[in-house]
C-alpha positions in Angstrom: 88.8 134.2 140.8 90.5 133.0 144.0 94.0 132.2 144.4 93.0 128.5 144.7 91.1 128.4 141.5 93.6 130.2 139.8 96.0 127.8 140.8 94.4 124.9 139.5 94.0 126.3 136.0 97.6 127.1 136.0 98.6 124.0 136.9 96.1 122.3 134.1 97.3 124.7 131.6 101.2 123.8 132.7 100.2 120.1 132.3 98.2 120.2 128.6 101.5 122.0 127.6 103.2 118.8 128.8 101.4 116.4 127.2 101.5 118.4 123.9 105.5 119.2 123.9 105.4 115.0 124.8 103.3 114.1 122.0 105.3 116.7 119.7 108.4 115.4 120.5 107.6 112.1 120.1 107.8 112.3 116.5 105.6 111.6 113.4 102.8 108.6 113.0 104.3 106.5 110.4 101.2 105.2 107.8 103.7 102.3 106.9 106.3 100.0 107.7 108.3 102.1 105.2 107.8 105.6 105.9 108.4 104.3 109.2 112.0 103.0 108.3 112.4 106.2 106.3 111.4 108.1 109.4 114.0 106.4 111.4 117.0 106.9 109.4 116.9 110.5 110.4 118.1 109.3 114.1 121.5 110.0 115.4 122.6 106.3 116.3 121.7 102.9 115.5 119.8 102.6 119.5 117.3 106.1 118.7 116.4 104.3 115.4 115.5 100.8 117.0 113.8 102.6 119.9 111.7 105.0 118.1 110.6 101.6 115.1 109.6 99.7 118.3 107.2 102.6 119.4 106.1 102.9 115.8 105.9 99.3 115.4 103.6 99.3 118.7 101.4 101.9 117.5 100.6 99.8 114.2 99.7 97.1 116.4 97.6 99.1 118.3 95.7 100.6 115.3 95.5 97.0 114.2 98.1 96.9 111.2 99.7 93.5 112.3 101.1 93.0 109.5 103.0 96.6 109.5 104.1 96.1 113.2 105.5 92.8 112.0 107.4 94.2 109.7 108.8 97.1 111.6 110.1 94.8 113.8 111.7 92.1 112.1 113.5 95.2 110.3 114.8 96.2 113.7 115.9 92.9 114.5 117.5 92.4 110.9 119.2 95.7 110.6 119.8 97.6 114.0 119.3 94.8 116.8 119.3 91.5 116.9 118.7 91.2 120.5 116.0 93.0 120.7 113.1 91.9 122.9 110.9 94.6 122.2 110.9 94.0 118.6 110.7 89.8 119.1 107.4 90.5 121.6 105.9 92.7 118.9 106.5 90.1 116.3 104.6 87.4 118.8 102.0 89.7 119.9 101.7 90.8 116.0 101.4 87.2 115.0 98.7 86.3 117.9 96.8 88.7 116.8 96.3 87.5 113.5 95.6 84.1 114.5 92.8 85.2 116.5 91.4 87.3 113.6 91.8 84.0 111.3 89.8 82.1 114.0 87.2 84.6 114.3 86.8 84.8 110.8 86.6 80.6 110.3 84.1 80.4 113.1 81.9 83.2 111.0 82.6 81.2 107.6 81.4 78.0 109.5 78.8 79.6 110.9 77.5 80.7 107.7 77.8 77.6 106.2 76.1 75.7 108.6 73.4 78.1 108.2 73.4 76.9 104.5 72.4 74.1 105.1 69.0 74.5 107.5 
């Protein structure tokens, strides 16, 4: 193998064991708002827990549990920061989402009853 090729795989190597010790380190996937919360309370201070709800409260709403992301938040907001804008753009984002789901789902209930009817 030449130096140049042996290079590269070290340097691929080097950055998968990167990525891996970042997604390790980044903690456990809550399932819920709760075991989320749970999760949390094994931080060191009030600004680690509020941080690492807002990351789990962002992957809910990425996985599509809008209702779990809201919840996550407004327990961040309630309980560990007020301020937070993290947590109050989650909540709107959260909320957005739902409403477009609700719309989507009228339009195919419409649409299915106006079929009814031919």
């Amino acid at each position: 193998m030449s130096s140049t090729r042996q290079n590269s795989s070290v340097k691929l190597s080097i950055a998968g064991l990167i990525v891996a010790l970042m997604v390790l380190g980044c903690g456990q996937r809550a399932q819920n708002s709760g075991e989320a919360i749970e999760l949390s309370k094994a931080k060191t201070s009030v600004e680690a827990q509020a941080k690492y709800l807002v990351g789990q409260a962002n992957g809910f709403i990425n996985s599509g549990q809008f209702d779990e992301a809201i919840k996550t938040a407004k327990y961040v907001l309630s309980n560990l920061d007020s301020n937070s804008t993290a947590a109050q753009d989650i909540i709107e984002k959260a909320k957005a989402e739902l409403k477009k789901l609700a719309d989507q789902k009228l339009q195919e209930v419409k649409g299915k009853l106006g079929s009814l009817g031919q």
